[in-house]
TORKOL-4160 file (C-alpha; in steps of 0.2 Angstrom, whole numbers, padded with zeros to 4 digits, m for minus):
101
<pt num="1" X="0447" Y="0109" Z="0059"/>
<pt num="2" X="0460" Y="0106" Z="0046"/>
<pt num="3" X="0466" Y="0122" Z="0036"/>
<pt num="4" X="0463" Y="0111" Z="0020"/>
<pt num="5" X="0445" Y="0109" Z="0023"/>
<pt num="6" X="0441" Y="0125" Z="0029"/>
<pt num="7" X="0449" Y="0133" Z="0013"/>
<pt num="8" X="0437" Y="0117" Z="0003"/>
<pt num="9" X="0423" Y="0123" Z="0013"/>
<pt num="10" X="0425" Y="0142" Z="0008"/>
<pt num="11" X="0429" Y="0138" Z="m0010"/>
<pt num="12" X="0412" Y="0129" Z="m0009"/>
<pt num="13" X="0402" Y="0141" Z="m0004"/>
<pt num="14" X="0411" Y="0154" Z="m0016"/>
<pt num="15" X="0406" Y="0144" Z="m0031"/>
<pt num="16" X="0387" Y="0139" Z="m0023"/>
<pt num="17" X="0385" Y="0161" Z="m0021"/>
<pt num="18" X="0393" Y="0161" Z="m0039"/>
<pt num="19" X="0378" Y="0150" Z="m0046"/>
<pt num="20" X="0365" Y="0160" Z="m0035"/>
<pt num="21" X="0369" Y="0177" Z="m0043"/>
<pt num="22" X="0371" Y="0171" Z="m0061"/>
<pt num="23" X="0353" Y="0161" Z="m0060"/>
<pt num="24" X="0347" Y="0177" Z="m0051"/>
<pt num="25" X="0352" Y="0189" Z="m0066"/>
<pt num="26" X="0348" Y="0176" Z="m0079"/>
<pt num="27" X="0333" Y="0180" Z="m0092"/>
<pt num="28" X="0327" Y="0162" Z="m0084"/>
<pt num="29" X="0323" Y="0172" Z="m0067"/>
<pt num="30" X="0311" Y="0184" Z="m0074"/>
<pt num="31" X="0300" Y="0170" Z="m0084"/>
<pt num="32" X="0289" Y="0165" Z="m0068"/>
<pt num="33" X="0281" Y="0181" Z="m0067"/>
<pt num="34" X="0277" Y="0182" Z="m0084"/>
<pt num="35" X="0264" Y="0171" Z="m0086"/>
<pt num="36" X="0251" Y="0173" Z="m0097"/>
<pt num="37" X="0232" Y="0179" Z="m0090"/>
<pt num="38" X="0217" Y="0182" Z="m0102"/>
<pt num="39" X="0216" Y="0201" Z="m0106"/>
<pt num="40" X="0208" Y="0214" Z="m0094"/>
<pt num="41" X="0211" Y="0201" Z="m0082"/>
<pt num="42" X="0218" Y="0205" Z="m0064"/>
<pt num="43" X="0229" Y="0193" Z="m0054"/>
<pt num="44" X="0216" Y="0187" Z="m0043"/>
<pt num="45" X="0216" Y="0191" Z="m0023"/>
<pt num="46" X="0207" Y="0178" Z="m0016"/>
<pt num="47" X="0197" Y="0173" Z="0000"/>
<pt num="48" X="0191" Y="0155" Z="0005"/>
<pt num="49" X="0178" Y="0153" Z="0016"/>
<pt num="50" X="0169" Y="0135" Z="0025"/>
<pt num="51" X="0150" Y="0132" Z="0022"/>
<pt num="52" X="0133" Y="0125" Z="0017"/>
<pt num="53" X="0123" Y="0125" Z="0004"/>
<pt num="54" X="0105" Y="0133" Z="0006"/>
<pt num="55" X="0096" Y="0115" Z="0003"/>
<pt num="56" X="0107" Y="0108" Z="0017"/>
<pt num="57" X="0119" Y="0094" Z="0014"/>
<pt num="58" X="0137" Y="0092" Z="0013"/>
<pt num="59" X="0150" Y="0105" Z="0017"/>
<pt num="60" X="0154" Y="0119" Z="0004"/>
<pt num="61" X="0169" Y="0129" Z="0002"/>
<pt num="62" X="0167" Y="0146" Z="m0006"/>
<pt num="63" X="0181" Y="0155" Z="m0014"/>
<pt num="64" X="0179" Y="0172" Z="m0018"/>
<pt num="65" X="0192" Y="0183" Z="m0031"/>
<pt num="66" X="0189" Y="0202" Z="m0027"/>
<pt num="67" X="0200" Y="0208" Z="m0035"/>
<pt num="68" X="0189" Y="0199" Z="m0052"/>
<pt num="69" X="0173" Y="0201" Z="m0042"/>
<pt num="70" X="0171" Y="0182" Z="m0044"/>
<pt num="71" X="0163" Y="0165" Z="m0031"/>
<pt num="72" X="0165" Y="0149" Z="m0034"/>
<pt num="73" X="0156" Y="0136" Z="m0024"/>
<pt num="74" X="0166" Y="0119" Z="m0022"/>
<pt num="75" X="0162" Y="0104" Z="m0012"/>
<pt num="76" X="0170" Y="0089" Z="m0010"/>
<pt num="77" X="0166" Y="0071" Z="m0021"/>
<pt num="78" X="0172" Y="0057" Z="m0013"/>
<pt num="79" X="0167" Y="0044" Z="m0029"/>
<pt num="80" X="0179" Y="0055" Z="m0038"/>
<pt num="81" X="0192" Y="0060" Z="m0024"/>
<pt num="82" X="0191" Y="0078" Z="m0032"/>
<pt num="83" X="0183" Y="0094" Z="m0026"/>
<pt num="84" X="0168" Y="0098" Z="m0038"/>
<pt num="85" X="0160" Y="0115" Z="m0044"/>
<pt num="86" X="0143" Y="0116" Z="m0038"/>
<pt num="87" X="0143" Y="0137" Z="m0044"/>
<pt num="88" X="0149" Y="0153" Z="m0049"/>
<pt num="89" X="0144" Y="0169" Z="m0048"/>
<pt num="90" X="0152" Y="0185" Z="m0056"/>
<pt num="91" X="0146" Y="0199" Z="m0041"/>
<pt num="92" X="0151" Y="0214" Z="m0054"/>
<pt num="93" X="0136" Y="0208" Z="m0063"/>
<pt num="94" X="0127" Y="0204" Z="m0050"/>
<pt num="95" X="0130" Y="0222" Z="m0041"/>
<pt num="96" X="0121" Y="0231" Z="m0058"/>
<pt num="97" X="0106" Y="0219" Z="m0062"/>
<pt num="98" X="0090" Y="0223" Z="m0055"/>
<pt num="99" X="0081" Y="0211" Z="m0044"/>
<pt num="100" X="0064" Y="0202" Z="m0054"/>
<pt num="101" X="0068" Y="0208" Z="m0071"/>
C-alpha cells in the first residue's frame, strides 16, 4: 500500500471519529430518550405469548406489560392484513375486584 493512501485512509477515519463524538455530545443525542409517556405511566416491560381464544378459533397472541399490569389480546385479520385487538385487561384492577359483585 501506497504512503499516500494510507495517510488518505487515516485522515479518513480521523474525520468519521470526529463526526462520531461531536453527534454523541450533541443536544440531538439525548432527544430519543426523551419521549413523552402519559403521566404515572412506566415504560412498559413486555411479554408475548402464542395462543387461543376460549371459544376456539384462530391463533391469538397475548402481550402482557408488567410493568403496567396491562394484556392485550391480538389476532391476526387477513381481509385487512393487520393484527386486530380482540381484548384488554388491566390486571391491577383485576387483582382488587371481587369475584360476582
Amino acid at each position: 500500500m501506497r504512503t499516500g493512501s494510507k495517510r488518505g485512509l487515516l485522515a479518513a477515519n480521523f474525520v468519521l471519529l470526529a463526526a462520531l463524538a461531536v453527534l454523541s455530545w450533541s443536544p440531538w443525542a439525548g432527544a430519543q430518550n426523551a419521549i413523552e409517556r402519559p403521566a404515572g405511566r412506566a415504560r412498559g416491560d413486555y411479554t408475548m405469548i402464542a395462543g387461543h381464544t376460549a371459544a376456539g378459533g384462530s391463533n391469538v397472541v397475548y402481550i402482557l406489560d408488567s410493568n403496567n399490569e396491562e394484556l392485550v389480546a391480538l389476532k391476526w385479520d387477513p381481509s385487512t392484513s393487520a393484527m386486530a385487538g380482540i381484548g384488554y385487561r388491566n390486571l391491577s384492577t383485576d387483582g382488587v375486584s371481587k369475584p360476582g359483585r
